[in-house]
N, C-alpha and C positions, 0 to 999 in steps of 0.2 A: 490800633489794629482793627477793632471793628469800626471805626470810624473808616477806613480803608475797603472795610466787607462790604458795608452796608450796599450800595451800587450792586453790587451782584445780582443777586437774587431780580432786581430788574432790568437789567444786563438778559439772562438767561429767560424771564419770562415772552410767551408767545408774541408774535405783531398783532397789537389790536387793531380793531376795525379806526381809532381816532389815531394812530399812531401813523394809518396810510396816508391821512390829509398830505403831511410834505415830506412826500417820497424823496426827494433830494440825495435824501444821504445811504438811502438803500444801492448797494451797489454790490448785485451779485459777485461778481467775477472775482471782486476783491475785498469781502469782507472779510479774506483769511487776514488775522496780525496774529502772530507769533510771543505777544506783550503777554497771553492770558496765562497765567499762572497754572500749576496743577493742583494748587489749593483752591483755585477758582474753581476749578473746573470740577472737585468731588463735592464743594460747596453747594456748586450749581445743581449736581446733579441728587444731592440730597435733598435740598429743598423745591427741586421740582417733584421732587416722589411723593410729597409732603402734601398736594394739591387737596384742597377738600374736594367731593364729588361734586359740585357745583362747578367749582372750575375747573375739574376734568372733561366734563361734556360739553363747555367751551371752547376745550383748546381747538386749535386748527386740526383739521385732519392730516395724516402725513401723506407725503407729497403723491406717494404709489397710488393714493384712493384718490385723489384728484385727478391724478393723469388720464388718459383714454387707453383700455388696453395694447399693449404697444408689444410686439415679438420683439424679445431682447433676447439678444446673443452673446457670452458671454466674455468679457473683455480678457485679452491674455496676452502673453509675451508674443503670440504669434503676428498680432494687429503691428507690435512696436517694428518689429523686424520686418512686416507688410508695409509701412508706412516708408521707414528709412530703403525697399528695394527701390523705391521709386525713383532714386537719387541711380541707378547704374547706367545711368545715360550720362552722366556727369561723372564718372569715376576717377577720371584722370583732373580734372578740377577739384574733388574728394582728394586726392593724394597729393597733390602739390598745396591745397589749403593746411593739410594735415603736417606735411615736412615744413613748410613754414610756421602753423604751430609751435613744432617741436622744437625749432631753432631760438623761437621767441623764449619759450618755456624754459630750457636749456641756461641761454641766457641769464634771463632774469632771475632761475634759480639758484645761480652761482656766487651770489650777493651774499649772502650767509657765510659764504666760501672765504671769500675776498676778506668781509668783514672780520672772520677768525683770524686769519691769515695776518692781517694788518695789527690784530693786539697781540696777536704773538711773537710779532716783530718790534713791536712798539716797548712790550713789556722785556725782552731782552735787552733792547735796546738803552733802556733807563734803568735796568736793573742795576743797584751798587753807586748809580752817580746821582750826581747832579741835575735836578732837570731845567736849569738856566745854563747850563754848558752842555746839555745836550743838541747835536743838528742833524734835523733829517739825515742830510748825505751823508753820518756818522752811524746811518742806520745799516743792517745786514740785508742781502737780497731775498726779498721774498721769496720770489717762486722763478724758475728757469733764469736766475743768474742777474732777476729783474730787478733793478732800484724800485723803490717803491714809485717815484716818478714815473720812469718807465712803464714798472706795471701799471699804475691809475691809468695811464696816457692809453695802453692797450684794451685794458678794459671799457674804459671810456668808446671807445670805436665799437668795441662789441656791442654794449649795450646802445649803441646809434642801431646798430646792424639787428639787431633785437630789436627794436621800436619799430623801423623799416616790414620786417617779416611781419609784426603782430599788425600793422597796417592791412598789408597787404592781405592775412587771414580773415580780417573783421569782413572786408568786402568778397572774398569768396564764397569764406561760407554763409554770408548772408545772401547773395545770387544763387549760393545752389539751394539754401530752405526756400527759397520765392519759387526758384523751379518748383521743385516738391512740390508744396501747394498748389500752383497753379495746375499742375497733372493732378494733382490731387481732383480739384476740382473741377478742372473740365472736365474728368472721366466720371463724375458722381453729377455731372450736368447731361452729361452724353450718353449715359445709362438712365437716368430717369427720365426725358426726352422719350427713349425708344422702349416706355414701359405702356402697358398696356391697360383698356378703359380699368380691367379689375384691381390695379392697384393704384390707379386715384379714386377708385371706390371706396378703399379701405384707406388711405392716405391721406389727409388732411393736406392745402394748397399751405397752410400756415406752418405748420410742423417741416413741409420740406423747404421753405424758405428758410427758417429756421436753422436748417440741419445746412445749407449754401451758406448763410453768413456768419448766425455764432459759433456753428459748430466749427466750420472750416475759419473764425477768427481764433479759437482758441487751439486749433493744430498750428495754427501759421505764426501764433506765438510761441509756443510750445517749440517750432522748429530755426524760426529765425532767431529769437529772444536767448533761449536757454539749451541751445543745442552744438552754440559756439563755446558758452561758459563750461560746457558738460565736458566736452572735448579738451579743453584748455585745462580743467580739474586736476580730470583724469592722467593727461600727461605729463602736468606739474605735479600731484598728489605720487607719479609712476618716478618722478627724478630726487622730487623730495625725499622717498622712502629709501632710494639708492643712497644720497648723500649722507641719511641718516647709518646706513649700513657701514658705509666705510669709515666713519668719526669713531661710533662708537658700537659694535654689533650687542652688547650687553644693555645698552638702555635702549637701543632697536626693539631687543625681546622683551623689554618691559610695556613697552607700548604696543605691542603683537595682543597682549590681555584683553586689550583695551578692544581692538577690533572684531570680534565676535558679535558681541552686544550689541556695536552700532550695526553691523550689516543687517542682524537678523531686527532691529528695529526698522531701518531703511525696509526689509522687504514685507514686514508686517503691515505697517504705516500706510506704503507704495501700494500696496493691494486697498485697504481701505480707503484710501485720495484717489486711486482708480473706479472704484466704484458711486462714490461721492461729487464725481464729477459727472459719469454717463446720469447721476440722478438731475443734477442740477442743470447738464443740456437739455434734458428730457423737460425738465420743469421750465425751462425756458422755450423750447419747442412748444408748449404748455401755452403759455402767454402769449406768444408769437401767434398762435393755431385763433385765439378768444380775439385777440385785437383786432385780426385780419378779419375773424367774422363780424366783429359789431361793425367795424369804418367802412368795410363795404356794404352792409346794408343800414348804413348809420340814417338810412330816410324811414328807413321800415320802424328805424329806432324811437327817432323824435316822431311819429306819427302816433305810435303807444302809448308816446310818453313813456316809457321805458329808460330813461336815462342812468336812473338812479339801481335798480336791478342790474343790467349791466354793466355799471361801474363796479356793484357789489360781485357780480361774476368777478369781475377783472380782478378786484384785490384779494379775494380770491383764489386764484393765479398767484397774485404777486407773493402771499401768504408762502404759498408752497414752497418759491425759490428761495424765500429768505428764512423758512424753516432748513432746509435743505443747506445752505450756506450759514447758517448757527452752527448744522452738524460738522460740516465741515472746517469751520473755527476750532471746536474743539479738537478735531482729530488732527489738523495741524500745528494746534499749540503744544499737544503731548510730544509730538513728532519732532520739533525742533528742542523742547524743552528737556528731553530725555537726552538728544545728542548734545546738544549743550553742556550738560551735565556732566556728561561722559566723556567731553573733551577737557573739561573745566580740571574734572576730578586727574585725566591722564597727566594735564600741564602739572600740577602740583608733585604727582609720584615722581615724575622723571627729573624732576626742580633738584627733589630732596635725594636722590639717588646718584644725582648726577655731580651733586654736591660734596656727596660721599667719596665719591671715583678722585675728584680733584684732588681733594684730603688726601690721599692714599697715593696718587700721582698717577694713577694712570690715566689722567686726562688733563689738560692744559685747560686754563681757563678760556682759551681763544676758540678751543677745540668745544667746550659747553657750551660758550656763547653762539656758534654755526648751530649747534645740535637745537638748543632751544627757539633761535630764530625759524629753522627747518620743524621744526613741531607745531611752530605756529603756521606760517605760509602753509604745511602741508596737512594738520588741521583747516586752515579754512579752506583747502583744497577738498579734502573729504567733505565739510559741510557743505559745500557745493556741489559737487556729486550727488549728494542726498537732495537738497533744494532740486538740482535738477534731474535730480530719478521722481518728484513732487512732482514739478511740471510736464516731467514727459511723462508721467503716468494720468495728469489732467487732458494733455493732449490727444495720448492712446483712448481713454475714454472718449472724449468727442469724435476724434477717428474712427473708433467702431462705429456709430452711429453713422456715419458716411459711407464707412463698407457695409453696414447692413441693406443701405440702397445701393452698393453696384455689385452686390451680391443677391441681389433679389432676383430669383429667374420666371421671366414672364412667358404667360401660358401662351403666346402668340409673339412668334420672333419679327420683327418688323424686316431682316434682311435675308428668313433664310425661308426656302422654300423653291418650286421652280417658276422662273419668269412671265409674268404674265402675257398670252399674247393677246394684241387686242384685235376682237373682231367690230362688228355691226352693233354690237351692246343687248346682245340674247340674252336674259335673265330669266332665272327658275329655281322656284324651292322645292325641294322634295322631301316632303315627312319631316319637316323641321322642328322640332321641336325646342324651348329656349326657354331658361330660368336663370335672372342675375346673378353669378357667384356670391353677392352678398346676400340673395334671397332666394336660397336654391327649393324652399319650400314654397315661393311661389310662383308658380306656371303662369307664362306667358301664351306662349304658345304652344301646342300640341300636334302634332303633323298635320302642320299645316299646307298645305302645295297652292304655288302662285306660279303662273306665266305670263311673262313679258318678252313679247315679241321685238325683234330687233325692229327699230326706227320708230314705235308705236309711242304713246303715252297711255298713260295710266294713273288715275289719283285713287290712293287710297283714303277711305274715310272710316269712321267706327267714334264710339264713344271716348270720352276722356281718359286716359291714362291706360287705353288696352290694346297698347303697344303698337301703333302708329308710327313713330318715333325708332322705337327699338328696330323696325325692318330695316330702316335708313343705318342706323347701328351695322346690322348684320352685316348688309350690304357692305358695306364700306372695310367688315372686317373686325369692328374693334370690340368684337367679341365671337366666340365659336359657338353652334348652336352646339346644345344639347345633345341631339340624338339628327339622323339627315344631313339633308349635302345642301351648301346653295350654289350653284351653277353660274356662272356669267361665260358666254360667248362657248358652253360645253367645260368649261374647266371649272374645277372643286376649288374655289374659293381657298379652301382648309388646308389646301398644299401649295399655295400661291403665294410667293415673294408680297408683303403687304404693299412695299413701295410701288412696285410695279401694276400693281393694283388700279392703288388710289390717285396714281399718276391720270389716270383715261378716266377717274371719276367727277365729277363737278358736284358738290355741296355746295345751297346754302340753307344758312339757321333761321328761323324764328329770328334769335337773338346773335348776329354778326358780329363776330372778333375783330377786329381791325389792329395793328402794332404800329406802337408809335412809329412815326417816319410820314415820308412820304404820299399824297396822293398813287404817283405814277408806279411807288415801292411797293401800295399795298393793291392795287393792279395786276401786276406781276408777278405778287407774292408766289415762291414758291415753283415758278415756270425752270425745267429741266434749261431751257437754252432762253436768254434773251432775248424779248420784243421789240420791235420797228415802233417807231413814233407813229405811223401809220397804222399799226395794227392795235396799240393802246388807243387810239383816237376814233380809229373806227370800234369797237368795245364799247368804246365809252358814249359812243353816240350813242349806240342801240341800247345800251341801257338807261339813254336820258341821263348821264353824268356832263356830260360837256359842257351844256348848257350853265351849268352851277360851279362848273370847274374852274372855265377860262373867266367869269367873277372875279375869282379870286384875284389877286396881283401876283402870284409865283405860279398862275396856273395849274398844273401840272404836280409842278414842285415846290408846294403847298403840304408844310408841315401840318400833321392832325392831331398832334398832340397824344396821351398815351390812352389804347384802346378807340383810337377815332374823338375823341370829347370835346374837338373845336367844329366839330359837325353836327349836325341834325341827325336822328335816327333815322327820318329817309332818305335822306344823304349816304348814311353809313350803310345802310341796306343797300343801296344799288350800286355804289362799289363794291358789294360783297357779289353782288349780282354777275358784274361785270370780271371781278375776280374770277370766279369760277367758270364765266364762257370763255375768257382769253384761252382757258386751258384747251379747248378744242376737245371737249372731252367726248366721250361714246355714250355715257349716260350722263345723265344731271337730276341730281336728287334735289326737290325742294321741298323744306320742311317750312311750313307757312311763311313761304318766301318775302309775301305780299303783304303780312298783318302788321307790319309797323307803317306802311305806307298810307299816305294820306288818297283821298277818291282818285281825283285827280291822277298820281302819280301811281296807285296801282293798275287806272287806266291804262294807261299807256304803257308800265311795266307789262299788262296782260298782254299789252297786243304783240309784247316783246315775245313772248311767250308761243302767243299764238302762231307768229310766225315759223319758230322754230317747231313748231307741234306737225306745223301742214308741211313743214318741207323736209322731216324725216333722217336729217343730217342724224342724228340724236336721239338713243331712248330716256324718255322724261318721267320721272317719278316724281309724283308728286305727292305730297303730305297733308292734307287740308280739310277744315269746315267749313269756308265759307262758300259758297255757291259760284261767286264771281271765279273762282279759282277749279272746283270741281268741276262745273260745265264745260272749259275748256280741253277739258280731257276727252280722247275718246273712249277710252277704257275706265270703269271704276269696278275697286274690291269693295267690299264691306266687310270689317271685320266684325266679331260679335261681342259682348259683354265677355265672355269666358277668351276669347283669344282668337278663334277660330273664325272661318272665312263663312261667313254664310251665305255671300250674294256676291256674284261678277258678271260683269257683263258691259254692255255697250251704254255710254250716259242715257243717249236720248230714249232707247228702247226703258229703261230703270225709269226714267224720270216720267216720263209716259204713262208709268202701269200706278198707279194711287196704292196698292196693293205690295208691291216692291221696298224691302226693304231702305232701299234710298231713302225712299218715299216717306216712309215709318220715320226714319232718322231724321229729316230734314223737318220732317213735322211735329215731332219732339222737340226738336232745338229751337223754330218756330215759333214753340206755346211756352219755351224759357224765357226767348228774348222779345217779347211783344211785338211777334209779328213782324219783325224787322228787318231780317237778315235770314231767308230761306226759300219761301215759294213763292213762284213766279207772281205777279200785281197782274189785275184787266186789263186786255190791249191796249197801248198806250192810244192816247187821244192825240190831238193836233197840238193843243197846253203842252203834253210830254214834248211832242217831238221839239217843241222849241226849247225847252229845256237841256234837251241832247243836244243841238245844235249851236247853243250858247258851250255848253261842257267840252263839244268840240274844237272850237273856236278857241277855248282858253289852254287845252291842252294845246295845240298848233302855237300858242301864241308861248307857254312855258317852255314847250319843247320841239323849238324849229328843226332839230336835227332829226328829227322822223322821218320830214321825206313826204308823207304819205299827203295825198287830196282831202280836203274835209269830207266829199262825199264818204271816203275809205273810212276818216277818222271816223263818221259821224254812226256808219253802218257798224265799225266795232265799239261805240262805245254806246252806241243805242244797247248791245246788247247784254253788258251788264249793266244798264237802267235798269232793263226790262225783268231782266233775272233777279235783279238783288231788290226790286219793288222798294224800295227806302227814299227817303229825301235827298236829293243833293242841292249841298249851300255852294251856293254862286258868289267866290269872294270878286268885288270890285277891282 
């Protein structure tokens, strides 16, 4: 017996940090076995109390203190019945899967029937003779007048006709838990989609991946797995208990004792596996949320050298789940070992009762042998029931975690609002004020007021981090100011349809998104109606993409692999370019549109620029430090250290006055970067100009679809030479 014990106690001890090396056999989802004992288990739980204080402030911490605060809502019958509505689209599929069921169930339940039936024909039949001169066809008729021939011959068909129906139930109701699912999840795809900047603020991109595949893997077993065996239980456990009624109603009410105990276990248990489960998603959410952030920034990783710390995060993590799945080892080893017990113990009373009944005659032996066969089948039909009230209660927890995202109501409706109309691209802030949701004690801005004239440009510039960026934000919508209105074209932004919106808006980032697919796909991306091969071609011209496109061998239709990763950043930059003018927008916001861009290529991107600046199609915001890119504006704000607007005005007049804010900022930034990238250089010499002239020549020569004379070329890029006073390398 203790040679038996001894294992325990390291059985139940914490996951050390040497025990993570080969993870192999850790296996959340499924460490429940049902094997452990409940002598293990007070075992266990004695000798973990037993901990000196040394290895109490070892152990791992429990899983709650590792997670990140998370709004938990609390899991109920209500989620089960929210889960299974999903299916009344499928109702009439639900009810022919269901009457095929029953037929099957029906069936196959009559076997106990049959089987009494046959010894108590069998046992008259030999009673008093011979049984070498006994012959079947000397037998009496079973049932309805039937030889025993006869009947086996009848039964026999039924149970074809029973195999048939359970066929055909396995595949019903496994197409309609796939439907489930799948609405499951497209609507927790389709409501997170249309949530707003402030709940990816407070959302982790890991945690909701997370919450799309284990969570929605462990509904969709939950539903496909064990939601056919639940039904099939329930209606066998529902024919079983009838069969048992009419054999014999007296050892019926001796096993009625017996049901109490198992239910109110079933619903004790079923509550503690339900909660046991939202813990163990959450701690996989957990993991999911760590992993995603080292491997994306897994360069920043090995650059620290950092490896070994983030590994120890991670196990960590893994610590949590497999604490979390210990607890739930044991809660489902009481859980089954309690009904076990309680099945165990009912077989034996009804054995020895029913025993009695015979003796006394008021039960046939044939008629005991149905009853006790029927205690069995409908025994393992209640243990199934429970098994599957386990699993859908594992489910309903992960479920709620998926309705607590398409329950989430975001403070900006992306569909509701009235239509936006588009004008000229009139923009204006009035008394704006704006503080992050998750940082609402720090002020951005303070009523602030800006105007932007329709068909104008305008760059805003200002210090690092004092909300530059965040206008672009406003603008666009994916946040509401604080206090003030922002205006486009005379309408409040703040009651405007977002879609309709951002339809007329043109964005690009600093850092450009691209999705895997297509060049021509990510082009297009997002256009209400359809493009002409001619008007992706023309786009792509003016943004210098052609040139590098039609390279390619699929041209066009030239996979980029995910996020754009078989391109260059200035590649992927001026598709993103080109994305957003195909839209024909009213405004076009650029947030250092140009800073991934190589000289060269922001060259010729500016004069892209430029031309749309002077012809007014378009109001242009733009977002920037670099001078190449502010002097082609004719309008510039300055924002201030605190938020606020301290200087507007016309570039050249700003740039002109030494005394001008501009002026202050550029020559700040100046005395950071050695001189490099700010104020204007001594008139350029005759040396310069051929410089330019060469610069010109290689832009014409990278990017023939310009169009333009080198005099044109040579006069716009003369003049970020001149502006940006810096070296340019002349690659061969």
């Amino acid at each position: 017996m203790l040679t038996l014990l001894r294992p325990v106690p390291r059985i139940l001890r914490p996951l050390s940090k040497s025990q993570l090396r080969p993870l192999s056999y850790i296996r959340p989802l499924n460490i429940v076995r049902p094997q452990i004992s409940l002598i293990s288990i007070r075992i266990g739980v004695r000798w973990n109390s037993q901990l000196s204080p040394s290895q109490e402030e070892n152990r791992p911490k429990p899983v709650k203190q590792i997670l990140e605060p998370i709004q938990k809502k609390e899991s109920s019958y209500k989620d089960a019945v929210r889960l299974f509505s999903l299916a009344k689209r499928d109702w009439r599929l639900l009810c022919a899967a269901i009457a095929l069921l029953t037929i099957s169930c029906v069936i196959g339940m009559s076997i106990p029937k049959v089987i009494g039936l046959v010894l108590d024909v069998l046992r008259k039949g030999i009673e008093g003779k011979d049984l070498q001169n006994v012959n079947m066809d000397d037998l009496g008729p079973i049932a309805f007048g039937l030889t025993i021939y006869q009947f086996l011959g009848v039964f026999a068909g039924l149970l074809l006709v029973g195999t048939a129906a359970n066929f055909a139930r396995i595949v019903m109701l496994r197409i309609l838990s796939e439907r489930v699912v799948a609405r499951l999840r497209s609507g927790v795809m389709n409501k997170t989609l249309h949530q707003d900047s402030e709940f990816y603020d407070t959302h982790k991109v890991g945690d909701l991946i997370s919450r799309l595949g284990s969570d929605a893997y462990v509904v969709s077993r939950s539903m496909t797995q064990k939601v056919s065996d639940g039904f099939k239980a329930l209606i066998c456990g529902g024919v079983g208990i009838g069969m048992m009624v009419s054999i014999s109603p007296e050892l019926s009410g001796v096993l009625l004792f017996f049901a109490p105990p198992i239910l109110w276990s079933a619903s004790v248990f079923g509550k503690k596996i339900r909660h046991t489960s939202k813990d163990l998603q959450e701690a996989t959410g957990q993991l999911t949320r760590v992993a995603e952030e080292q491997l994306s920034g897994v360069k920043t990783v090995q650059s620290f050298v950092a490896e070994q710390r983030e590994l120890h995060r991670y196990n960590g993590a893994i610590r949590g789940i497999y604490n979390v799945g210990r607890k739930a080892a044991f809660i489902n080893a009481e859980f089954f070992t309690s009904t076990t017990m309680l099945g165990d113990m009912s077989f034996i009373v009804v054995l020895l009762y029913g025993s009695y009944l015979v003796l006394q005659g008021s039960l046939t032996i044939g008629d005991l042998t149905a009853f006790m066969l029927y205690t069995e089948y409908t025994g393992s039909s209640v243990f199934g029931l429970t098994t599957f009230y386990s699993e859908l209660m594992q489910g309903v927890g992960a479920a709620s975690r998926l309705f607590d995202l398409t329950d989430h109501i975001s403070s900006i409706s992306p569909t509701k609002g009235q239509k936006y109309i588009p004008g000229k691209g009139d923009i204006e802030f009035k008394n704006v004020s704006f503080s992050y949701p998750t940082r609402p004690e720090n002020q951005i801005f303070k009523d602030i007021n800006i105007k932007v004239p329709p068909g104008s440009n305008v760059c805003i510039v200002g210090p690092s981090g004092r909300g530059k960026s965040t206008i672009a934000l406003l603008l666009l919508r994916y946040y509401n100011p604080t206090n003030g209105q922002i205006l486009v074209d005379g309408q409040d932004i703040s009651k405007v349809n977002c879609k309709t919106l951002r339809r007329h808006i043109g964005l690009v980032q600093q850092e450009p998104i691209l999705m895997s697919g297509t060049i021509r796909d990510n082009i297009t991306y997002g256009l209400a109606e359809p493009a002409t091969k001619e008007e992706i071609r023309s786009v792509a011209k003016q943004c210098f993409c052609h040139n590098f496109i039609t390279k390619f061998p699929d041209g066009y239709d030239t996979m980029i692999g995910a996020q754009g990763a078989l391109l260059s950043g200035g590649q992927r930059q001026r598709i993103a370019i080109a994305r957003a003018l195909i839209k024909k927008p009213n405004i076009l916001v650029l947030d250092e549109a140009t800073s991934a861009l190589d000289v060269e290529s922001e060259g010729a991107i500016n004069y892209t620029f430029g031309q749309l600046m002077k012809s007014g199609s378009m109001t242009i915001v733009s977002i920037a430090h670099r001078l190449s890119t502010i002097r082609r504006s004719e309008n510039v704000i300055v924002l201030g250290k605190d938020g606020s607007v301290i200087e507007a005005g016309k570039f050249k007049e700003l740039f002109a006055n030494p005394n001008s804010e501009l002026c202050k900022l550029l020559t700040e930034k100046s005395s950071r970067s050695d001189g490099n990238d700010s104020l204007p250089p001594p008139p350029p010499n005759a040396t310069q100009d051929k410089v330019v002239e060469q610069i010109a020549e290689k832009i014409l020569e990278r990017f023939p679809e310009a169009g333009q004379s080198p005099d044109a070329t040579v006069k716009e890029i003369f003049k970020d030479v001149s502006s940006e006073g810096k070296p340019i390398k002349i690659t061969p």
